[in-house]
PyMOL commands that place a pseudoatom at each C-alpha (Angstrom):
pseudoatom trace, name=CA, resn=UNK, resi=1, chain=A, elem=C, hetatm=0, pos=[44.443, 13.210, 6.197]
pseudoatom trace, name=CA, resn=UNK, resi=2, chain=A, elem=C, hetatm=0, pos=[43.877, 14.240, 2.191]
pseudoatom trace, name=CA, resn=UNK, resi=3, chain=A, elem=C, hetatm=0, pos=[43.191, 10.779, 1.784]
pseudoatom trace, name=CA, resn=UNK, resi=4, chain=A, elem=C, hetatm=0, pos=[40.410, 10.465, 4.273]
pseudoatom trace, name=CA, resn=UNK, resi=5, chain=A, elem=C, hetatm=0, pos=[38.882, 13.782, 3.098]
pseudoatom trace, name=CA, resn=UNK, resi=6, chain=A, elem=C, hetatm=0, pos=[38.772, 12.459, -0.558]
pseudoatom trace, name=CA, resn=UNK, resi=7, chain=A, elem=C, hetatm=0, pos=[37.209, 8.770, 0.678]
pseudoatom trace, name=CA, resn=UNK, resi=8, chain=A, elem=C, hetatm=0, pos=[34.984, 10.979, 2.870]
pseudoatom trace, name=CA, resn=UNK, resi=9, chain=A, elem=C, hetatm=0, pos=[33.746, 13.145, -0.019]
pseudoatom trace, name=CA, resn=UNK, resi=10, chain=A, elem=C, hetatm=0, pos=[33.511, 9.767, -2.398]
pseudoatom trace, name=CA, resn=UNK, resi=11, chain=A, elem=C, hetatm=0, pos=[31.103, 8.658, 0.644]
pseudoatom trace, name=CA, resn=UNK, resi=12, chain=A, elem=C, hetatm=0, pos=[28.712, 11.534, 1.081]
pseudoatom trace, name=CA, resn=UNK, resi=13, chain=A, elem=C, hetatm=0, pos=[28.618, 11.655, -2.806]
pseudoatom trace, name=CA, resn=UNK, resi=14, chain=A, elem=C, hetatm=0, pos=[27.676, 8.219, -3.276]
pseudoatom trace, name=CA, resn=UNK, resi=15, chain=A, elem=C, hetatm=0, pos=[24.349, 8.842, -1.500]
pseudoatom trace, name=CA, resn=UNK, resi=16, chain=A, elem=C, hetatm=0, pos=[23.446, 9.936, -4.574]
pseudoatom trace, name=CA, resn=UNK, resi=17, chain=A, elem=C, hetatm=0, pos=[23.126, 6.001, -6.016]
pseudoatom trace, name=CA, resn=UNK, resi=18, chain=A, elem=C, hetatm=0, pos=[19.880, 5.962, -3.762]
pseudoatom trace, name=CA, resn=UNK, resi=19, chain=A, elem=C, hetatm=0, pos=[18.069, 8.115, -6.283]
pseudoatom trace, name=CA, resn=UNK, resi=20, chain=A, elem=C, hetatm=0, pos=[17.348, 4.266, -8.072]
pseudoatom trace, name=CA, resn=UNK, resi=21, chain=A, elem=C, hetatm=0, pos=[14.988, 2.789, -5.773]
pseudoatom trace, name=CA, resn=UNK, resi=22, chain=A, elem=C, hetatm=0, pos=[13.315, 6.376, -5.560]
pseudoatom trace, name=CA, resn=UNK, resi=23, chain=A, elem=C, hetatm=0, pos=[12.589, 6.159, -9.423]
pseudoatom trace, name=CA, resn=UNK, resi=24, chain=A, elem=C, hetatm=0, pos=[11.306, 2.879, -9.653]
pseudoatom trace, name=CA, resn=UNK, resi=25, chain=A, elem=C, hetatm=0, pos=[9.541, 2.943, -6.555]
pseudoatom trace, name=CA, resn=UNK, resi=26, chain=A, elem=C, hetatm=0, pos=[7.495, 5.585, -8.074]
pseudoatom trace, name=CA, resn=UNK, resi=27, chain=A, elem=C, hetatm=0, pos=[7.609, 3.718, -11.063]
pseudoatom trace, name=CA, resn=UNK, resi=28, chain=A, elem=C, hetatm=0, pos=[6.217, 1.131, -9.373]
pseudoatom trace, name=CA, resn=UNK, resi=29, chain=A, elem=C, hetatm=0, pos=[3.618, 3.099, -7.375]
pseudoatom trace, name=CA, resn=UNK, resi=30, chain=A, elem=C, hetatm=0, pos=[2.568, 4.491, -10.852]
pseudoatom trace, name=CA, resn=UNK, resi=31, chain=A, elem=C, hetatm=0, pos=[1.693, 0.604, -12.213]
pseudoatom trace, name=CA, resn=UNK, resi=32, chain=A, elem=C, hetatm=0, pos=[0.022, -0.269, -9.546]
pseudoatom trace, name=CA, resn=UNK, resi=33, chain=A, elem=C, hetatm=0, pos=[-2.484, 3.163, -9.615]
pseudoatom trace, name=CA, resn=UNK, resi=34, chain=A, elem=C, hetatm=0, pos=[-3.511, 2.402, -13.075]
pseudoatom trace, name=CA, resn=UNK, resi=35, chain=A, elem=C, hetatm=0, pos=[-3.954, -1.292, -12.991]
pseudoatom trace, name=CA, resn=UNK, resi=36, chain=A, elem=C, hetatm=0, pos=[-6.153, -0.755, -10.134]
pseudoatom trace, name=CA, resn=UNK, resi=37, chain=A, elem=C, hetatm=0, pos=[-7.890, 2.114, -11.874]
pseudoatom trace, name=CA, resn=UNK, resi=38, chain=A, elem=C, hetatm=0, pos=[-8.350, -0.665, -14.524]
pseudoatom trace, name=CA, resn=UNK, resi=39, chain=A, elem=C, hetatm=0, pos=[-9.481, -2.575, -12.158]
pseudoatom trace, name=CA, resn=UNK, resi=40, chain=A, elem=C, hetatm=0, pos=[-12.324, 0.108, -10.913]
pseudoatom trace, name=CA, resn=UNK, resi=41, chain=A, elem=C, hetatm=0, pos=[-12.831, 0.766, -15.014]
pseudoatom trace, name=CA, resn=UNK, resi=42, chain=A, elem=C, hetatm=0, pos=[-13.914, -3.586, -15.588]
pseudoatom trace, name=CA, resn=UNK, resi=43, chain=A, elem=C, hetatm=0, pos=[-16.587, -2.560, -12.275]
pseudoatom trace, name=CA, resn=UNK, resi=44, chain=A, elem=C, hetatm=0, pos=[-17.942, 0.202, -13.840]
pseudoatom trace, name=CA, resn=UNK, resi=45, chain=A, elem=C, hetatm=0, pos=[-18.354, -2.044, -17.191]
pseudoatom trace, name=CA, resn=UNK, resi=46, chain=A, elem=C, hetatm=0, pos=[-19.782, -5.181, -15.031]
pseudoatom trace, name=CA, resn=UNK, resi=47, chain=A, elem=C, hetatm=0, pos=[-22.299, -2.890, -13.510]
pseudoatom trace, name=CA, resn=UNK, resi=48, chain=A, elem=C, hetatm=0, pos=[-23.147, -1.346, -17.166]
pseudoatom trace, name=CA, resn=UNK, resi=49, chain=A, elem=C, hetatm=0, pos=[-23.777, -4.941, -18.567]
pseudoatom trace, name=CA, resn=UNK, resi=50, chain=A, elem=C, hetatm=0, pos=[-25.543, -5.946, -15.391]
pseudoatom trace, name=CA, resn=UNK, resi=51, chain=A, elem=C, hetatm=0, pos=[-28.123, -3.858, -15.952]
pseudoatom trace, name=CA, resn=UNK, resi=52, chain=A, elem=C, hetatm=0, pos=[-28.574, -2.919, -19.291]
pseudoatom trace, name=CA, resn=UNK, resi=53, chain=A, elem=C, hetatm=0, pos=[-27.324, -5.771, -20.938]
pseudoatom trace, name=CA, resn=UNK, resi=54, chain=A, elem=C, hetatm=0, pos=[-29.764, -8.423, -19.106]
pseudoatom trace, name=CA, resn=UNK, resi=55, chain=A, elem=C, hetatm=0, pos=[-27.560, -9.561, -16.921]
pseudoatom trace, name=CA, resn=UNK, resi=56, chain=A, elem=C, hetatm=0, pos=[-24.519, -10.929, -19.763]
pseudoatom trace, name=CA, resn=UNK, resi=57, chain=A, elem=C, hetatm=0, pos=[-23.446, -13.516, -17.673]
pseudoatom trace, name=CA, resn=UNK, resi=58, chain=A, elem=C, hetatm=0, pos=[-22.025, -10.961, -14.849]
pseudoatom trace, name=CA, resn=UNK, resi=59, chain=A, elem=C, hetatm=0, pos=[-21.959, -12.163, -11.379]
pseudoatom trace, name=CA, resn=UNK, resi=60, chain=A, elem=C, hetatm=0, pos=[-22.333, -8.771, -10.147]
pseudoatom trace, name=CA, resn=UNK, resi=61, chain=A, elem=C, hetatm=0, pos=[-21.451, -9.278, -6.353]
pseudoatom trace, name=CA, resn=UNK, resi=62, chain=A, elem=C, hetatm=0, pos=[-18.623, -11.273, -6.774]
pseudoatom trace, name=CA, resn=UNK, resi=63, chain=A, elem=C, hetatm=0, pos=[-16.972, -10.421, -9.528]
pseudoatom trace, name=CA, resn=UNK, resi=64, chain=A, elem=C, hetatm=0, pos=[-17.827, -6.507, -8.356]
pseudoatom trace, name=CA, resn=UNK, resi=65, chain=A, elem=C, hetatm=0, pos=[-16.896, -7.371, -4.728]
pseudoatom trace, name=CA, resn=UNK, resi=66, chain=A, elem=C, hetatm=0, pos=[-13.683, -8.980, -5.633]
pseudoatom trace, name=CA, resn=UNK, resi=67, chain=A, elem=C, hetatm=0, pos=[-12.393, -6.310, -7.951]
pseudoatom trace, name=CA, resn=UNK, resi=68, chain=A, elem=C, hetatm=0, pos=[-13.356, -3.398, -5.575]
pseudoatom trace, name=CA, resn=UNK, resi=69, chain=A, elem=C, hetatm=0, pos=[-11.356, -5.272, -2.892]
pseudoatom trace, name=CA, resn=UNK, resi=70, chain=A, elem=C, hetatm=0, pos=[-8.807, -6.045, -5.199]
pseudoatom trace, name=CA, resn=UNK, resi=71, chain=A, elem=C, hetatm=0, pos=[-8.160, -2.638, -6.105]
pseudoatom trace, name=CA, resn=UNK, resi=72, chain=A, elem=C, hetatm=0, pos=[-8.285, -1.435, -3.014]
pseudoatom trace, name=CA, resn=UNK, resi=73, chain=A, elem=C, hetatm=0, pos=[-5.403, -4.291, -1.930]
pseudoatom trace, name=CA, resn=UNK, resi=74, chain=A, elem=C, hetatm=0, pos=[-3.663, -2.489, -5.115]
pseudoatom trace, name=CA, resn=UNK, resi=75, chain=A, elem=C, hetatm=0, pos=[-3.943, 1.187, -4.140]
pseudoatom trace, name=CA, resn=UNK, resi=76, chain=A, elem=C, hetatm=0, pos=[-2.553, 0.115, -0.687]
pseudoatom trace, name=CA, resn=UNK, resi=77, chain=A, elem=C, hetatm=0, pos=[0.497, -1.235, -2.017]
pseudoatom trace, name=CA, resn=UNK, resi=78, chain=A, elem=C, hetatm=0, pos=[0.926, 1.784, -4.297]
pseudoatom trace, name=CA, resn=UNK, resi=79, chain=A, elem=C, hetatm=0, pos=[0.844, 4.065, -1.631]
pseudoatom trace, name=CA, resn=UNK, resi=80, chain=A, elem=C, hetatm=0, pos=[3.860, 1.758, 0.360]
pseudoatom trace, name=CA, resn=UNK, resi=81, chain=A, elem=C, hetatm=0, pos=[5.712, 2.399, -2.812]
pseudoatom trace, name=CA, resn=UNK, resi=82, chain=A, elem=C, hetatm=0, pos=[4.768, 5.836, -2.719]
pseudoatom trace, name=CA, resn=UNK, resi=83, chain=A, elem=C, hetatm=0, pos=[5.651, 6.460, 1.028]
pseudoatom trace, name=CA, resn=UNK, resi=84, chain=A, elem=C, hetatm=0, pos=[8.785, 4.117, 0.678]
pseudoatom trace, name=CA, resn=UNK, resi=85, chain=A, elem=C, hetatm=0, pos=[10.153, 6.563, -2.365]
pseudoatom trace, name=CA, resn=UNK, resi=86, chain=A, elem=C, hetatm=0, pos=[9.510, 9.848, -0.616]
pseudoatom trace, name=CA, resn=UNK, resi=87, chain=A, elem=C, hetatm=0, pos=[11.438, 8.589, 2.203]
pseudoatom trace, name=CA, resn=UNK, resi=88, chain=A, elem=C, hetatm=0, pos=[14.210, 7.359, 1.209]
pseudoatom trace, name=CA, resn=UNK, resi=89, chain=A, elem=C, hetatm=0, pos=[14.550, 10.465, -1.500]
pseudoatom trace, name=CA, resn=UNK, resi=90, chain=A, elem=C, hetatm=0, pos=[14.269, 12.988, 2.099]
pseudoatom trace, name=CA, resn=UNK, resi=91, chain=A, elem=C, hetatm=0, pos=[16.646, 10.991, 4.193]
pseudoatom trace, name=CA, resn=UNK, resi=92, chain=A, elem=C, hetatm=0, pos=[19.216, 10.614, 1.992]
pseudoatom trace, name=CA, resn=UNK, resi=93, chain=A, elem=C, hetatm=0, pos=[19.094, 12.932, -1.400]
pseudoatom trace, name=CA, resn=UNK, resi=94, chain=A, elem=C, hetatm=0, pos=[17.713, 16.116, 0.104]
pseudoatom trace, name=CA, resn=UNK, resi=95, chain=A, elem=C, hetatm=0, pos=[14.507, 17.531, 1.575]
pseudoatom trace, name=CA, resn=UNK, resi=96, chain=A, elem=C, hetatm=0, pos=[11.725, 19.026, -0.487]
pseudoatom trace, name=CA, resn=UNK, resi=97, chain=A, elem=C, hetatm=0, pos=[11.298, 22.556, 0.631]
pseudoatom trace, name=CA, resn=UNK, resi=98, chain=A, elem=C, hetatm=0, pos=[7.785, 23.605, -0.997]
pseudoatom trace, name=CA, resn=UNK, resi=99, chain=A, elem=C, hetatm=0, pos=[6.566, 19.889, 0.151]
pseudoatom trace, name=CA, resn=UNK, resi=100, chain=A, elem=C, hetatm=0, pos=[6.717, 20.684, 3.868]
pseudoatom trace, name=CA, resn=UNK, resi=101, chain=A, elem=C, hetatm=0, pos=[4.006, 23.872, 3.843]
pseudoatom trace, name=CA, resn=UNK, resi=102, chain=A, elem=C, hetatm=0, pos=[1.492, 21.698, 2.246]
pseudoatom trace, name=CA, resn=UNK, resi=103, chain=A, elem=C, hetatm=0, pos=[-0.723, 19.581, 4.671]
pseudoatom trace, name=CA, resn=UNK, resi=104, chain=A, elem=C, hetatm=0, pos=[-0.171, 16.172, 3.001]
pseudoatom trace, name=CA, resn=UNK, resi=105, chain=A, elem=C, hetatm=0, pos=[3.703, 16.867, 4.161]
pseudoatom trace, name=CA, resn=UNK, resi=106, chain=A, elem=C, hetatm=0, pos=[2.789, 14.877, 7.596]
pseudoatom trace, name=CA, resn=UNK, resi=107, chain=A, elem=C, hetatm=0, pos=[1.747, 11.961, 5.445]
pseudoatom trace, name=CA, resn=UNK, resi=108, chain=A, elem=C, hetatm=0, pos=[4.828, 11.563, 4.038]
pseudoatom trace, name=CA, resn=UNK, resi=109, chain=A, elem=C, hetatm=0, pos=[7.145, 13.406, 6.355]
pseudoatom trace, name=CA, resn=UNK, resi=110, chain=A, elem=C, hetatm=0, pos=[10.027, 11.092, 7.477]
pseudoatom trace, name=CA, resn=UNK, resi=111, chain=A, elem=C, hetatm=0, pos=[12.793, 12.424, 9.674]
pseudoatom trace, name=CA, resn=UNK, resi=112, chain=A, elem=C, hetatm=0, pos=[14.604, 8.756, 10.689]
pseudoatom trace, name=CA, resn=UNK, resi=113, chain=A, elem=C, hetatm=0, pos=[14.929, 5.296, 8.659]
pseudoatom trace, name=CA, resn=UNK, resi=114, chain=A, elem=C, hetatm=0, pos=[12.980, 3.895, 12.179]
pseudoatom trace, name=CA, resn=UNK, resi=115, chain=A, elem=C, hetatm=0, pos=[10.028, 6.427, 10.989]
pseudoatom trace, name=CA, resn=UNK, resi=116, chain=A, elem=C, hetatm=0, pos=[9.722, 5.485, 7.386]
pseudoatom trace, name=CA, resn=UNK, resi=117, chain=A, elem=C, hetatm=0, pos=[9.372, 1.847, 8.693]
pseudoatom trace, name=CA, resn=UNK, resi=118, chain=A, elem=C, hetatm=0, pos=[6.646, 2.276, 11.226]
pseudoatom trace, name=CA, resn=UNK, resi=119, chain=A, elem=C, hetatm=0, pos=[5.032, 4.202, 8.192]
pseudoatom trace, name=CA, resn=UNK, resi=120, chain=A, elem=C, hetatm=0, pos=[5.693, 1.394, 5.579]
pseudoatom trace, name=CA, resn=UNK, resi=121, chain=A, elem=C, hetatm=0, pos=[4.199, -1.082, 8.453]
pseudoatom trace, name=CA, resn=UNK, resi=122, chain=A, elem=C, hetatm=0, pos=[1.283, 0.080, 8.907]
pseudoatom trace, name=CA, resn=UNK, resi=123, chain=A, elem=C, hetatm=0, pos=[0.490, 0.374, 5.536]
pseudoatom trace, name=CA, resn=UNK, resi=124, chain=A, elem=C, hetatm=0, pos=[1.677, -3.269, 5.111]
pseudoatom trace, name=CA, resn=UNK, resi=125, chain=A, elem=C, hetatm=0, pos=[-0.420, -4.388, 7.460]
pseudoatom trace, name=CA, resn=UNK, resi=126, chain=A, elem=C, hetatm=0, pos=[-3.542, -2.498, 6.245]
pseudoatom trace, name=CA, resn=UNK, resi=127, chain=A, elem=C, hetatm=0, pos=[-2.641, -4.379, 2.631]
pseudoatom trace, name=CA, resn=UNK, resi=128, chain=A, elem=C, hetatm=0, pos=[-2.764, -7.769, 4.541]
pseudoatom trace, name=CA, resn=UNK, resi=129, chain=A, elem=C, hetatm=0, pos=[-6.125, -6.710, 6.141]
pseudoatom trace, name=CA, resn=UNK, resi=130, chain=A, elem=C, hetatm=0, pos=[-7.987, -6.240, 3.184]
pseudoatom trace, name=CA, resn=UNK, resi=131, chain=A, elem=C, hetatm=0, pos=[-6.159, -9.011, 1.309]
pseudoatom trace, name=CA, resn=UNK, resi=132, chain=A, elem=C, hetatm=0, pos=[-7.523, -11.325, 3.794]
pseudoatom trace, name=CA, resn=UNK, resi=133, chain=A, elem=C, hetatm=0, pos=[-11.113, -9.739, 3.441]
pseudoatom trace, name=CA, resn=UNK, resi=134, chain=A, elem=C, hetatm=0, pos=[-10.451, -10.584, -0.497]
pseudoatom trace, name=CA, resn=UNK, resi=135, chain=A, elem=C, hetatm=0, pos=[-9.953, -14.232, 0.465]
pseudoatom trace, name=CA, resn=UNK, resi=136, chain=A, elem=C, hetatm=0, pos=[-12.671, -14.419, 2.925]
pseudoatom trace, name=CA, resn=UNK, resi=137, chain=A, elem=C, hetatm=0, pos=[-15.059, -13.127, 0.712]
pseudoatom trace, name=CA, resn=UNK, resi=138, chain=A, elem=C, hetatm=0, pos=[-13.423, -15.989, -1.639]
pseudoatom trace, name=CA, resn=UNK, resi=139, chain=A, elem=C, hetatm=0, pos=[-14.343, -18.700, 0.545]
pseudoatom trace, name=CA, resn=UNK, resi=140, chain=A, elem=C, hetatm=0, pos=[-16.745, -21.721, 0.540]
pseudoatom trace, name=CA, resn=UNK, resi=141, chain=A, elem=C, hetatm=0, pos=[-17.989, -22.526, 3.929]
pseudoatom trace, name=CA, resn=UNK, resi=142, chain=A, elem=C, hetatm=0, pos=[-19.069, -25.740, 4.227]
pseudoatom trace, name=CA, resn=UNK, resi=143, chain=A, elem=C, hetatm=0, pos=[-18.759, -26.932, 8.120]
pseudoatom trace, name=CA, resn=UNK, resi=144, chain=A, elem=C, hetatm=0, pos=[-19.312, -24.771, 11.449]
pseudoatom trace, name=CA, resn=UNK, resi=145, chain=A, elem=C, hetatm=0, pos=[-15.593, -25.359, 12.078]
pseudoatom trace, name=CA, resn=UNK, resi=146, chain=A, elem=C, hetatm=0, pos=[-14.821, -23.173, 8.628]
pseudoatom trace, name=CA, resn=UNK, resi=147, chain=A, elem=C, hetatm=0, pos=[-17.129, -20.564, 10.288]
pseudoatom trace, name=CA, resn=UNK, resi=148, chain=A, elem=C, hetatm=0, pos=[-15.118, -20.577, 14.258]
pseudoatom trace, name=CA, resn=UNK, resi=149, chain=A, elem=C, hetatm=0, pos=[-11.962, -20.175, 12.190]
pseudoatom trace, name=CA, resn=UNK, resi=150, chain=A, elem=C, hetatm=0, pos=[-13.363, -17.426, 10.325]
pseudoatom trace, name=CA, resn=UNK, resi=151, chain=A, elem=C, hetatm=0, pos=[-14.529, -15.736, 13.148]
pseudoatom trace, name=CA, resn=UNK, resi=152, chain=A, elem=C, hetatm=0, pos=[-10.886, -16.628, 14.880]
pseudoatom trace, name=CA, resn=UNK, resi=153, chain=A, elem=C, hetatm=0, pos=[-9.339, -15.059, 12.599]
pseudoatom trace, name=CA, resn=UNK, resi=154, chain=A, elem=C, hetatm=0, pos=[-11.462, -12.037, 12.592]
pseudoatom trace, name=CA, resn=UNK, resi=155, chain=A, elem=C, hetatm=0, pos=[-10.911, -11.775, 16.187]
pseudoatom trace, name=CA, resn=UNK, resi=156, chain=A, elem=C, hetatm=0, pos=[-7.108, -12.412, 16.237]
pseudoatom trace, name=CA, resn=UNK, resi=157, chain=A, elem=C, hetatm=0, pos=[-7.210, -9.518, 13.124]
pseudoatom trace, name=CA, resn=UNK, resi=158, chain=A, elem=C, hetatm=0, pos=[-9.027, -6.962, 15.301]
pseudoatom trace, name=CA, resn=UNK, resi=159, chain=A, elem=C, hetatm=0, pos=[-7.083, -7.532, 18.374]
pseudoatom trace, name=CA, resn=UNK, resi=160, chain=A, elem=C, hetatm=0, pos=[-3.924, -7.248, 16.224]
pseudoatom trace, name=CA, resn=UNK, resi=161, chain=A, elem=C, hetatm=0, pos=[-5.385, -3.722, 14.687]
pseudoatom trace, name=CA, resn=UNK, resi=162, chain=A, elem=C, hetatm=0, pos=[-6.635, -2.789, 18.404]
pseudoatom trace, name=CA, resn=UNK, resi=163, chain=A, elem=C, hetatm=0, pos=[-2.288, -3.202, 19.603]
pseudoatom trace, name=CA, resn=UNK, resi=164, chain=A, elem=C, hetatm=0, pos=[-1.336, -1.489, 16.462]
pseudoatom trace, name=CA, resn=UNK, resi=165, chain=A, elem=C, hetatm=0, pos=[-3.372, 1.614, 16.696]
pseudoatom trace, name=CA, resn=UNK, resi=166, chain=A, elem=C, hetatm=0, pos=[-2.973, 1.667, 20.672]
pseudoatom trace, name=CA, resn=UNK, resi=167, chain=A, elem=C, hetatm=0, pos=[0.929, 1.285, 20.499]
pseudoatom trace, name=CA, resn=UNK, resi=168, chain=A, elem=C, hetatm=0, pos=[0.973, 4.619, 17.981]
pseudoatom trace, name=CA, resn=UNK, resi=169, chain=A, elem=C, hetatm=0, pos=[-0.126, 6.879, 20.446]
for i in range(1, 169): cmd.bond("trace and resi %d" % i, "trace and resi %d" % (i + 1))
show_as sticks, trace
zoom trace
């Protein structure tokens, strides 16, 4: 009986261990905000040389395009990170008190492991979304074939995104 209230205790206490992906989760989240703000920072300077620098070489839609979407695609996976580290830190270090009267707390409110993943998922798939708009917009086209699995693809996406949103509610 002592003995099983000691291993017990050892247990509950050990929770405590989970505190490490919490930290470099938001460590993570953290890179990933300012290299996409860096990201948004080279646009800003593209569009500056673009126009008052004659053009200097700049391919403004693509290489604008590309890092918007890009950053985006970065800001997405920040925010997993972000979600991911908030719920792990509430289901098993301790809820934040002053965090729940806010009105971002149902953003990031988790109650079960089943929630946080349904949360993570979504944002997972949004990631994969615009990731494929990044490669799209990448593409060369160059027979009508390319363009029916484009549009394929499109349509399998939206149908996909139609389920998902439809099965949340």
């Amino acid at each position: 009986m002592m003995l099983e209230r000691i291993f017990e205790s050892l247990l509950i206490r050990s929770r405590v261990v989970t505190i490490l992906p919490v930290i470099f989760g938001l460590v993570g989240a953290f890179v990933l905000f300012f290299i996409a703000s860096y990201d948004v920072l080279k646009v800003i300077l593209f569009t500056y040389k673009y126009f008052f620098v004659a053009g200097a070489g700049v391919d403004l839609h693509e290489d604008v395009v590309g890092l918007i979407i890009g950053a985006v695609d970065l800001y997405l996976m920040a925010l997993v990170l972000f979600i991911f580290s908030f719920g792990v830190y509430e289901l098993f270090i301790s809820e934040i008190e002053e965090f729940k009267h806010t009105k971002q707390s149902k953003v990031l409110e988790v109650h079960s492991l089943d929630a946080l993943k349904d949360k993570l998922a979504k944002v997972i798939i949004m990631v994969l979304v615009v990731n494929f708009f990044q490669r799209v917009l990448q593409m060369k086209f160059t027979t009508p074939v390319d363009m029916a699995y484009l549009a394929g693809s499109i349509l399998a996406l939206c149908v996909g995104l139609y389920f998902l949103h439809k099965g949340g509610h």
